[in-house]
Residue, then its C-alpha position, 0 to 999 in steps of 0.5 A: x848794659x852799662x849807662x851813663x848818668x845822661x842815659x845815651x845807648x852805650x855804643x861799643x867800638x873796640x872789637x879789635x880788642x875783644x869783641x863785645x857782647x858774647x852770642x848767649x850760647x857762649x854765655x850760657x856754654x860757659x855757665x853749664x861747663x863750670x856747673x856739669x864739667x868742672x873736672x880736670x880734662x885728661x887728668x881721669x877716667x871718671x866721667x866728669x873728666x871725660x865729658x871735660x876732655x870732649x869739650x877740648x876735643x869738640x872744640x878743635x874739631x869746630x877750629x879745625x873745620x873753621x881753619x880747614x885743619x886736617x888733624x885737630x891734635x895739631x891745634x894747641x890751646x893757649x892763653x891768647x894769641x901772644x901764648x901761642x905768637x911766642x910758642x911759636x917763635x921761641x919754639x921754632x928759632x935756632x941759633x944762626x936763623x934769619x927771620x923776615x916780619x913787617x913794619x906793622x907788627x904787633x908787639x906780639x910779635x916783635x918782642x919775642x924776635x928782638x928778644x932773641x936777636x939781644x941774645x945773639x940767636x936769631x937775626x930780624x929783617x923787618x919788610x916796609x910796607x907803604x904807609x897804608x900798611x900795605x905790601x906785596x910777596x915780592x917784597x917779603x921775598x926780596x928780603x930772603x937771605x941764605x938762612x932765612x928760616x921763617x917768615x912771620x906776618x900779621x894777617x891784618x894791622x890791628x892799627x891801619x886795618x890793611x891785609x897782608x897777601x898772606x896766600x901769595x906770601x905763603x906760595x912763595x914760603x913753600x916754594x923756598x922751603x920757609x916756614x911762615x907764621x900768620x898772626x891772625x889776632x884780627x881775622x880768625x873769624x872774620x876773614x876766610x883762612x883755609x892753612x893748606x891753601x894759604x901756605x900757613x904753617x903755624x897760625x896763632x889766633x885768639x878765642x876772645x875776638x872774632x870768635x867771639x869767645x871768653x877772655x883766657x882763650x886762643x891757640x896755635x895751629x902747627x903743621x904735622x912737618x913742623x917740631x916746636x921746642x915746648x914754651x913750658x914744660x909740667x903735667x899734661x895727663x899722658x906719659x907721666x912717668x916720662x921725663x920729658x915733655x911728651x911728644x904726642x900732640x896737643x899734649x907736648x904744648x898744652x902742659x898744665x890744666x887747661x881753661x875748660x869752661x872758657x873752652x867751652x864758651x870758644x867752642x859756642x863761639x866757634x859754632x857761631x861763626x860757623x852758622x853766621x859764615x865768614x863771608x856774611x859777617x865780613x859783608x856786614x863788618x865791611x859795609x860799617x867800615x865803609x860807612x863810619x870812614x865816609x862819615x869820618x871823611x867829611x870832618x875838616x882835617x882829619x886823617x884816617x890810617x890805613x888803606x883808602x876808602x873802597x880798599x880791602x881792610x878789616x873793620x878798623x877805622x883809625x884815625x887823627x885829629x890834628x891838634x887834638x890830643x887822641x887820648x883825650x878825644x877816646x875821654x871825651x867819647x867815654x865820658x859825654x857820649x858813652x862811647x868806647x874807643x880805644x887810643x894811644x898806641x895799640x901795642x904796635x909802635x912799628x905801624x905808628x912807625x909806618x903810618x907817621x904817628x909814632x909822636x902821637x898815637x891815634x883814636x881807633x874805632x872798630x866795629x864787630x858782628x853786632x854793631x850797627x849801622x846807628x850806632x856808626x851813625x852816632x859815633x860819626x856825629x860825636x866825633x864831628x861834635x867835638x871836631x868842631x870844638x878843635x877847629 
């Protein structure tokens, strides 16, 4: 556990990024896979490599379970979720298609379709949400036009914390025959996601954040209707004299040797989630919003983003000072207090953009399954400390 000179409780607030500290089984799954399981999974019939190959396999299963996925084949493993963001993208896109995303999008997302509008294959019409970053399906559908093939939305603003109807907008996906993609970068595991009742056809999700798991991880659900160009192309351990990437899944996107023992860790993680349930870690994440924005909210002149006091949001608070420069406030809480924020602009200029802090970022607390009440408490008065040094 990291201390400061002064010895305060080092407090952690910066779960949207990766969450922080990891239950001990994930730890611990990590340390024996890399110590018993170390061999290449599906590249042998030796025993190591089969017990490697179980590790992945047990792991979709687990995902599959969480996500409430049929076949867990239909869940390749990547990197993070901007692998699996631009497998999907780049993988689905065809020249001539119109693609509908929001205005507060994660670069993520945003990089990929302008990258393939610059190069003339696709089109991008970017739906505004209110400056809460919220929006309804009706205003997504209002956007469709004749080749309009796939509808990408973030299922939660990692700036503003709002959440996006992804049901209502994946009913009215189907029903207009639409693919929709669902970034779930700051939900999976902690919103409930249930892809066939949601109307998901490709989810793209991290192992490193709510399910609680090791950097290096994450993956992308495909629907068994849904043919993706591969984002690479090399080994796999199956169909080997073939020339082209196979097609049976997960083999066709997962080229390559895959992160065994962070797998591992994601299925301990994963296994976690499941024991604690969504709803209750939800509650809990939900009540410290709660808490840490009424506590914000009696400091003079701030501004907190995102949608207001008792509406839906994940358990992201962010916020402004005015007149205080965000990165120095996120320094001062770092070096004084040994708090961990984080600010600047989160990797989404389209929210900034949304929310009117494009000029000058924010600081952004976010809490995580451990956090506690005490420690929103004190975050709280150090950020009423340092106001009053700004007032």
């Amino acid at each position: 556990m990291r201390q400061q000179e002064h010895e305060k409780p080092f407090i952690y607030l910066d779960h949207a990024a990766t969450s922080w500290p990891k239950p001990a089984a994930v730890i611990e799954a990590v340390k024996d896979a890399m110590e018993h399981d170390g061999a290449n999974p599906g590249r042998g019939s030796h025993a190591m490599a089969m017990r490697a190959s179980r590790i992945l396999f047990d792991t979709r299963k687990s995902l599959a379970k969480l996500f409430r996925i049929s076949n867990p084949n239909d869940i390749a493993f990547g990197l993070n979720t901007t692998m699996a963001l631009n497998t999907a993208i780049k993988g689905f896109a065809k020249p001539g298609d119109h693609v509908i995303a929001t205005a507060v999008e994660h670069n993520s997302v945003r990089r990929p379709l302008e990258y393939l509008k610059r190069l003339g294959v696709i089109d991008v019409t970017y739906v505004e949400p209110n400056e809460a970053g919220e929006l309804e399906a009706e205003q997504v559908e209002a956007a469709i036009q004749p080749n309009t093939k796939l509808v990408v939305v973030n299922h939660s603003s990692n700036l503003l914390g709002s959440i996006l109807p992804v049901e209502a907008i994946g009913e009215m996906t189907r029903r207009r025959g639409i693919k929709l993609l669902v970034d779930a970068a700051q939900t999976a595991g902690l919103l409930d996601i249930d892809v066939e009742a949601m109307g998901i056809d490709l989810l793209a999700f991290p192992g490193h954040k709510g399910l609680l798991g090791p950097q290096g991880t994450g993956g992308l659900y495909i629907h068994p209707d849904v043919d993706l160009e591969p984002l690479m192309h090399g080994g796999t351990g199956s169909q080997s004299e073939a020339i082209e990437q196979p097609a049976v899944r997960p083999d066709r996107f997962e080229a390559g040797t895959h992160n065994t023992a962070g797998i591992s860790g994601l299925k301990a993680g994963v296994q976690h989630v499941l024991h604690e349930t969504v709803r209750n870690i939800h509650t809990k994440e939900w009540a410290l919003t709660q808490q840490m924005m009424q506590g914000l909210l009696e400091v003079n002149d701030i501004r907190i983003l995102g949608p207001a006091l008792g509406r839906p949001r994940t358990g992201i608070v962010s916020f402004v000072i005015p007149g205080a420069d965000p990165s120095e406030i996120g320094f001062i809480l770092d070096q004084h207090y040994n708090i961990a924020v984080r600010t600047g602009f989160h990797c989404t200029p389209l929210a900034h953009g949304t929310a009117g802090t494009l000029e000058t970022g924010a600081i952004r607390a976010s809490v995580g399954c451990f956090s506690t009440a005490d420690e929103v408490e004190t975050f709280v008065g150090a950020v009423k400390e340092i106001n009053r040094h700004y007032s």
